[in-house]
GUGUMI-513541 format. One record per atom (N, C-alpha, C): residue number from 1; atom name; x, y, z. Coordinates in nm, 3 decimals, padded with zeros to 5 digits, m for minus. Layout:
BEGIN
k->NUM | a->CA | c1->X | c2->Y | c3->Z
...
***
This chain:
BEGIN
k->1 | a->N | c1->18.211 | c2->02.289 | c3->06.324
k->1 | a->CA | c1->18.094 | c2->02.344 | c3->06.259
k->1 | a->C | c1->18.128 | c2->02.398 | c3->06.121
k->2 | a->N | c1->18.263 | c2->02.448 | c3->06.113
k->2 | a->CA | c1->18.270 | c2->02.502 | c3->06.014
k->2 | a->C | c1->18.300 | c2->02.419 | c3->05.851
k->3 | a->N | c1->18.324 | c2->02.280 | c3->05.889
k->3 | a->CA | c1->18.361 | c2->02.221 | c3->05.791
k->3 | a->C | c1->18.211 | c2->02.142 | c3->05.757
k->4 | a->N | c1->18.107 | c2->02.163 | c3->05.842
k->4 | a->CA | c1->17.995 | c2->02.102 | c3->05.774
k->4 | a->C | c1->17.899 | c2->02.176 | c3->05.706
k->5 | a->N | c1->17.936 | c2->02.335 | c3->05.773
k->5 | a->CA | c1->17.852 | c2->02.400 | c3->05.666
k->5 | a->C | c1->17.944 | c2->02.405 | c3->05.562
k->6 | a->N | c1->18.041 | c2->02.403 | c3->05.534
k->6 | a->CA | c1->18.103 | c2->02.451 | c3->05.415
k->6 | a->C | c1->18.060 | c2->02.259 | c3->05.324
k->7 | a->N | c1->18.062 | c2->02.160 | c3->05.363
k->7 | a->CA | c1->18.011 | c2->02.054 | c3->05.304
k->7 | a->C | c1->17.844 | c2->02.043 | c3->05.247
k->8 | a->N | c1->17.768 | c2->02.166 | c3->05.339
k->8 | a->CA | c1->17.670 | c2->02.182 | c3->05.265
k->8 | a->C | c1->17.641 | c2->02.305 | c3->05.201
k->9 | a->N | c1->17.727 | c2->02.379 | c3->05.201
k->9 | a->CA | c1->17.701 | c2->02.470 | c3->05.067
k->9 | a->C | c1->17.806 | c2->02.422 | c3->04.912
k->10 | a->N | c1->17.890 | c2->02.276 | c3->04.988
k->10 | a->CA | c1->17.954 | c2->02.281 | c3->04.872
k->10 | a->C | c1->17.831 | c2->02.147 | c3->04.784
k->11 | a->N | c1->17.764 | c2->02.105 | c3->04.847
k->11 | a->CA | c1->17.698 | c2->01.964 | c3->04.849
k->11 | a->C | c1->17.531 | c2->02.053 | c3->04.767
k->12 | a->N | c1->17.528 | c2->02.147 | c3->04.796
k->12 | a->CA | c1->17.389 | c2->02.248 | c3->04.757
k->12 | a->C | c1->17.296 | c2->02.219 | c3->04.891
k->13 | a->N | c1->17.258 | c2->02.181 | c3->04.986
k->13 | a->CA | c1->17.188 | c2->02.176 | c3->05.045
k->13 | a->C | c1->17.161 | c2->02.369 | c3->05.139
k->14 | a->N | c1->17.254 | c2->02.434 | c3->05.114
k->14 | a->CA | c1->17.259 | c2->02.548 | c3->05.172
k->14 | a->C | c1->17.328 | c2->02.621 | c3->04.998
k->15 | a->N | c1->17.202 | c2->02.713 | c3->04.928
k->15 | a->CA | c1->17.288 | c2->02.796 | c3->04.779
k->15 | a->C | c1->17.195 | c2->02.920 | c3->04.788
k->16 | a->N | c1->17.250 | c2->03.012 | c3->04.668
k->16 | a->CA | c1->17.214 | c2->03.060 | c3->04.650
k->16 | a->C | c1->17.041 | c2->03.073 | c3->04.521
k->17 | a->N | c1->17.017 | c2->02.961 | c3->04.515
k->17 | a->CA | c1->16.933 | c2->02.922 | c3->04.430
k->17 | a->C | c1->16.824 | c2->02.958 | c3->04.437
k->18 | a->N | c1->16.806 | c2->02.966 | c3->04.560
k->18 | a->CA | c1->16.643 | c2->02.950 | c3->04.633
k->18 | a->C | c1->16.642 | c2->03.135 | c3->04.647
k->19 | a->N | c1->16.695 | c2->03.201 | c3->04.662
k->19 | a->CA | c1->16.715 | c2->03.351 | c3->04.706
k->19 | a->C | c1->16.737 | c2->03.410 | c3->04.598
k->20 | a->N | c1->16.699 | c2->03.547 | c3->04.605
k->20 | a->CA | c1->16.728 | c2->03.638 | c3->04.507
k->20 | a->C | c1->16.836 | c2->03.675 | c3->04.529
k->21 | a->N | c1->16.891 | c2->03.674 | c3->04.326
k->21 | a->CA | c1->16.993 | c2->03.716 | c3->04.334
k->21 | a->C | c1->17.032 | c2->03.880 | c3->04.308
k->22 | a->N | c1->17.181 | c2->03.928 | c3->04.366
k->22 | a->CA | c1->17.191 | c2->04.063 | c3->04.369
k->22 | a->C | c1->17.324 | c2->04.047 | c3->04.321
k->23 | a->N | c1->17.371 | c2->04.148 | c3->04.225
k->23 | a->CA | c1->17.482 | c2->04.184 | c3->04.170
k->23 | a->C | c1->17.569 | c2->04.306 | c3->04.235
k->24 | a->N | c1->17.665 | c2->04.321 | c3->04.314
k->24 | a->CA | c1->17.729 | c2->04.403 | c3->04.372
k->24 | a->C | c1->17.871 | c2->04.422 | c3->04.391
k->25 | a->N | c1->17.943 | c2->04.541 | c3->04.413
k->25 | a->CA | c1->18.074 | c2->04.549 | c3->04.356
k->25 | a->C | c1->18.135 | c2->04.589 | c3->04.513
k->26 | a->N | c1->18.233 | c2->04.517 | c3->04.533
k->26 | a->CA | c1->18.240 | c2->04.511 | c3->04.661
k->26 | a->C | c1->18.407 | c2->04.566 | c3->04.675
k->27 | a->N | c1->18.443 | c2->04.661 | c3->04.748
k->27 | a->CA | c1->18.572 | c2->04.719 | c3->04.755
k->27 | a->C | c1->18.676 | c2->04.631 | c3->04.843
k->28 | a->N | c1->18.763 | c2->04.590 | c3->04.788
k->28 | a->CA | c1->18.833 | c2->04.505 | c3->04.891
k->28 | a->C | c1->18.991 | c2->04.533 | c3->04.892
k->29 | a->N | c1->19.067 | c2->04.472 | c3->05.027
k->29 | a->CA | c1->19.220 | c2->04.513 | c3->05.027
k->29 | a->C | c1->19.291 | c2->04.410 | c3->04.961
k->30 | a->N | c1->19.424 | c2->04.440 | c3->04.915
k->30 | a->CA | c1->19.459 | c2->04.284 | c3->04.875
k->30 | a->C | c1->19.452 | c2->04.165 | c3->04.951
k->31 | a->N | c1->19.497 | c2->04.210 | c3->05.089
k->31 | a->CA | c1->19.527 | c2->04.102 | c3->05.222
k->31 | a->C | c1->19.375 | c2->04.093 | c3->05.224
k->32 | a->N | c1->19.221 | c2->04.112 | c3->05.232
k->32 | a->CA | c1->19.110 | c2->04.089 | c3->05.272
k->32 | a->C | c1->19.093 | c2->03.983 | c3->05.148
k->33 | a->N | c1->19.096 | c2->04.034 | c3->04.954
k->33 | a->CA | c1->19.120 | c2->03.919 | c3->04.866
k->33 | a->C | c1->19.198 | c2->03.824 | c3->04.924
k->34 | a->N | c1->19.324 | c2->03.813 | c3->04.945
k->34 | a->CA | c1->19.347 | c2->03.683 | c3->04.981
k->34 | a->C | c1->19.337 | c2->03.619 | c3->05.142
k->35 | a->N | c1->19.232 | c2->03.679 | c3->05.222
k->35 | a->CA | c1->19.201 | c2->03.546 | c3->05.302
k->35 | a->C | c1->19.094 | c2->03.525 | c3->05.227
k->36 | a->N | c1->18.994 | c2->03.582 | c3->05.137
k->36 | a->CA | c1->18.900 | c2->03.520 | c3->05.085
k->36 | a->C | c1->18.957 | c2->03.377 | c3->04.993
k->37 | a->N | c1->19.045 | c2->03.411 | c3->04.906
k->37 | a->CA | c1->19.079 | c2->03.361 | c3->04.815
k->37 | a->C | c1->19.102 | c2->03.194 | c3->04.899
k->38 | a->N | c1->19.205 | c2->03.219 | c3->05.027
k->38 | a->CA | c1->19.267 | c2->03.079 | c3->05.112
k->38 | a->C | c1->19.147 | c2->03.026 | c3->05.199
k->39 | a->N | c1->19.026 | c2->03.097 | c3->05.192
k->39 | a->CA | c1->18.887 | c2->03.014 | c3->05.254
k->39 | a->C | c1->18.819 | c2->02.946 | c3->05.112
k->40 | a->N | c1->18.838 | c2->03.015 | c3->04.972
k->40 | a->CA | c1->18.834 | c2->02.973 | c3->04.912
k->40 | a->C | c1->18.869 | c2->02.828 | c3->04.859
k->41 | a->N | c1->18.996 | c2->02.825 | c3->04.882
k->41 | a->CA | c1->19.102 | c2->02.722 | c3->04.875
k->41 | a->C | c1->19.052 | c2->02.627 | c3->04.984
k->42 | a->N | c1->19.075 | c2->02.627 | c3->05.080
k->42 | a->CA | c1->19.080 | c2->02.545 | c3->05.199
k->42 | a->C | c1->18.959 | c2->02.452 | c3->05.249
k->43 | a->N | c1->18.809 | c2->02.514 | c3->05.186
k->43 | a->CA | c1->18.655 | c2->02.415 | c3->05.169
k->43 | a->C | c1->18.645 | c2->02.401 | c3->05.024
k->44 | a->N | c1->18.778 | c2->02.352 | c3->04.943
k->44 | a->CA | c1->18.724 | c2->02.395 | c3->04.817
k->44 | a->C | c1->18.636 | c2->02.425 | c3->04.742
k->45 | a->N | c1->18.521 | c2->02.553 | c3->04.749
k->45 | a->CA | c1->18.462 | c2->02.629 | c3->04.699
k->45 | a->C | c1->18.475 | c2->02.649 | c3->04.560
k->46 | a->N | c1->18.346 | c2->02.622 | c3->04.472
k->46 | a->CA | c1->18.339 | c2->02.630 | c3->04.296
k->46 | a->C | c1->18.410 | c2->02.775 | c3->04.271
k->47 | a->N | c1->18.352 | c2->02.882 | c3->04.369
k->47 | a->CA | c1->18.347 | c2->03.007 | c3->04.319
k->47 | a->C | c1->18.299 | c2->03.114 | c3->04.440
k->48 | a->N | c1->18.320 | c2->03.268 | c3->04.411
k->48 | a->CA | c1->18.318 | c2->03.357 | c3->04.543
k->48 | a->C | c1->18.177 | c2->03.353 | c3->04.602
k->49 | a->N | c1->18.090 | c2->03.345 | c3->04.509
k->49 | a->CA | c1->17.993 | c2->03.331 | c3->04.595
k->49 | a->C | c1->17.921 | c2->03.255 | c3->04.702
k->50 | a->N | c1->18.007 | c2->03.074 | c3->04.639
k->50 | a->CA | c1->18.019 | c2->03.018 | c3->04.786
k->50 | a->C | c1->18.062 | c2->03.106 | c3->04.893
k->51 | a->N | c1->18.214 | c2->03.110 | c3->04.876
k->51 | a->CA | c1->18.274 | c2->03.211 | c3->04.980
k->51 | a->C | c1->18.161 | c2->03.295 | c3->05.077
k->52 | a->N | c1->18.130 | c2->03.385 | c3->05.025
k->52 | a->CA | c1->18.047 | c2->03.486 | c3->05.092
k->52 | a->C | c1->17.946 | c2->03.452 | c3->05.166
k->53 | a->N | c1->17.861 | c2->03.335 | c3->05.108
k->53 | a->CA | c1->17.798 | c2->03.234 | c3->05.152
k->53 | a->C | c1->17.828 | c2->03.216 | c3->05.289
k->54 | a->N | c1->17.946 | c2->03.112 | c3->05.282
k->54 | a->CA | c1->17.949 | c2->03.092 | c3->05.433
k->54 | a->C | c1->17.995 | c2->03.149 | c3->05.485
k->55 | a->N | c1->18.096 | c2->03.268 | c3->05.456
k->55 | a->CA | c1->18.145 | c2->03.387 | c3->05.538
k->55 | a->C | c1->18.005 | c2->03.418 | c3->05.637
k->56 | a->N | c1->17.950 | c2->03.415 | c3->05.548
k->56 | a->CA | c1->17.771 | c2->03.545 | c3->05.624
k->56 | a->C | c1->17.684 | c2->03.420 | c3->05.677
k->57 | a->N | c1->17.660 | c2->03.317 | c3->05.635
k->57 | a->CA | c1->17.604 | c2->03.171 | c3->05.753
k->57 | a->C | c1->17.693 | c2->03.173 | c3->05.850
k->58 | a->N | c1->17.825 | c2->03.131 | c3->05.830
k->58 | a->CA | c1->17.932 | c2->03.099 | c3->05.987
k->58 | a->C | c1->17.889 | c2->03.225 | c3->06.050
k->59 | a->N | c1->17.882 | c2->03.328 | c3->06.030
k->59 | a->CA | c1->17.906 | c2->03.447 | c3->06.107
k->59 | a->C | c1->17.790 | c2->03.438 | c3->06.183
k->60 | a->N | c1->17.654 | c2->03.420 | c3->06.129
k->60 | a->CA | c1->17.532 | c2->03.438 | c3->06.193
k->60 | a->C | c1->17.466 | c2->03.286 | c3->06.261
k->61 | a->N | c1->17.572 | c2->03.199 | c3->06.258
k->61 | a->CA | c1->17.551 | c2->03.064 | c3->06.336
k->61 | a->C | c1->17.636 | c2->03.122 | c3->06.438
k->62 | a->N | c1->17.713 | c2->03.148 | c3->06.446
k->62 | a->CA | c1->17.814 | c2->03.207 | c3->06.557
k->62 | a->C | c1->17.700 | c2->03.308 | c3->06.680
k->63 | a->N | c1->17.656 | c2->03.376 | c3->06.619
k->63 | a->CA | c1->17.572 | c2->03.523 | c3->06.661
k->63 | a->C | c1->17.467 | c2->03.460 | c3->06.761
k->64 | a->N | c1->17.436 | c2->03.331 | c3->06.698
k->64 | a->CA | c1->17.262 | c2->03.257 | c3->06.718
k->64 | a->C | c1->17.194 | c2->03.331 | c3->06.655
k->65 | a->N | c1->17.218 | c2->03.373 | c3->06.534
k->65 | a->CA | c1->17.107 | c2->03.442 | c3->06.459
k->65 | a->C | c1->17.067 | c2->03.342 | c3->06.381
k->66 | a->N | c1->17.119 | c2->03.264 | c3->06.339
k->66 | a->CA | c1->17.052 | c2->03.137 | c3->06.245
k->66 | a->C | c1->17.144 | c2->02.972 | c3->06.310
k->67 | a->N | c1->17.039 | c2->02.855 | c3->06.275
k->67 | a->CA | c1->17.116 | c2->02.743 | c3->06.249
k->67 | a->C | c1->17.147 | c2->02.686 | c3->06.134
k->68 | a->N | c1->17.253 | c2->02.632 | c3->06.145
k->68 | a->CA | c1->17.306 | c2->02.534 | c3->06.019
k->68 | a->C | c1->17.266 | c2->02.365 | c3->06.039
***
Protein backbone atom coordinates (compact mmCIF):
# COMPACT_ATOMS: atom_id res chain seq x y z
CA UNK A 1 0.00 0.00 0.00
CA UNK A 2 2.56 2.09 0.80
CA UNK A 3 4.38 2.35 -2.41
CA UNK A 4 1.15 3.26 -4.29
CA UNK A 5 0.21 5.98 -2.34
CA UNK A 6 3.51 7.38 -2.36
CA UNK A 7 3.23 6.86 -6.54
CA UNK A 8 0.25 8.96 -6.25
CA UNK A 9 1.26 11.76 -4.39
CA UNK A 10 4.43 11.62 -6.34
CA UNK A 11 2.27 11.31 -9.79
CA UNK A 12 -0.25 14.44 -8.25
CA UNK A 13 -3.25 12.46 -8.16
CA UNK A 14 -3.22 12.81 -4.17
CA UNK A 15 -1.41 17.05 -3.46
CA UNK A 16 -1.62 19.54 -1.74
CA UNK A 17 -3.25 21.74 -4.43
CA UNK A 18 -6.73 21.23 -3.96
CA UNK A 19 -6.48 22.15 0.06
CA UNK A 20 -5.62 25.02 1.87
CA UNK A 21 -2.52 25.84 2.43
CA UNK A 22 -0.95 26.40 6.08
CA UNK A 23 2.49 27.52 6.96
CA UNK A 24 3.86 25.96 10.23
CA UNK A 25 7.03 25.51 12.17
CA UNK A 26 7.30 22.24 13.38
CA UNK A 27 9.89 21.21 16.29
CA UNK A 28 11.76 18.21 15.44
CA UNK A 29 14.74 15.75 16.85
CA UNK A 30 17.60 15.13 14.68
CA UNK A 31 16.85 11.22 14.55
CA UNK A 32 12.84 12.24 13.79
CA UNK A 33 14.64 14.79 10.68
CA UNK A 34 16.30 11.99 9.49
CA UNK A 35 13.69 9.27 9.23
CA UNK A 36 11.85 12.00 7.53
CA UNK A 37 14.62 12.88 5.40
CA UNK A 38 15.20 8.51 4.43
CA UNK A 39 11.17 8.41 3.64
CA UNK A 40 12.10 11.23 1.80
CA UNK A 41 14.76 9.46 -0.04
CA UNK A 42 13.28 6.10 -0.39
CA UNK A 43 9.56 7.27 -2.54
CA UNK A 44 11.64 9.84 -3.97
CA UNK A 45 9.67 12.78 -2.88
CA UNK A 46 10.20 16.54 -4.71
CA UNK A 47 10.07 18.00 -1.22
CA UNK A 48 8.80 17.81 2.74
CA UNK A 49 5.63 18.42 2.05
CA UNK A 50 5.17 15.37 0.05
CA UNK A 51 6.65 13.73 3.07
CA UNK A 52 4.05 14.83 5.51
CA UNK A 53 1.60 14.11 2.98
CA UNK A 54 1.86 10.63 3.13
CA UNK A 55 3.14 10.38 6.59
CA UNK A 56 -0.67 11.71 7.58
CA UNK A 57 -2.62 9.58 4.41
CA UNK A 58 -0.57 6.17 5.35
CA UNK A 59 -1.38 6.82 8.89
CA UNK A 60 -5.14 7.41 8.39
CA UNK A 61 -5.46 4.50 5.64
CA UNK A 62 -4.00 2.38 8.33
CA UNK A 63 -6.72 3.79 11.09
CA UNK A 64 -9.71 3.25 8.29
CA UNK A 65 -10.12 6.75 8.61
CA UNK A 66 -9.65 7.35 4.92
CA UNK A 67 -8.99 5.34 1.54
CA UNK A 68 -6.25 5.62 -0.86
Amino acid sequence: MGLDLAEKIRNGSISLKSQERLHKTFNLTISEFALIEQIKQKFHFKDYSQVILYCVWNSAVEEGIESA
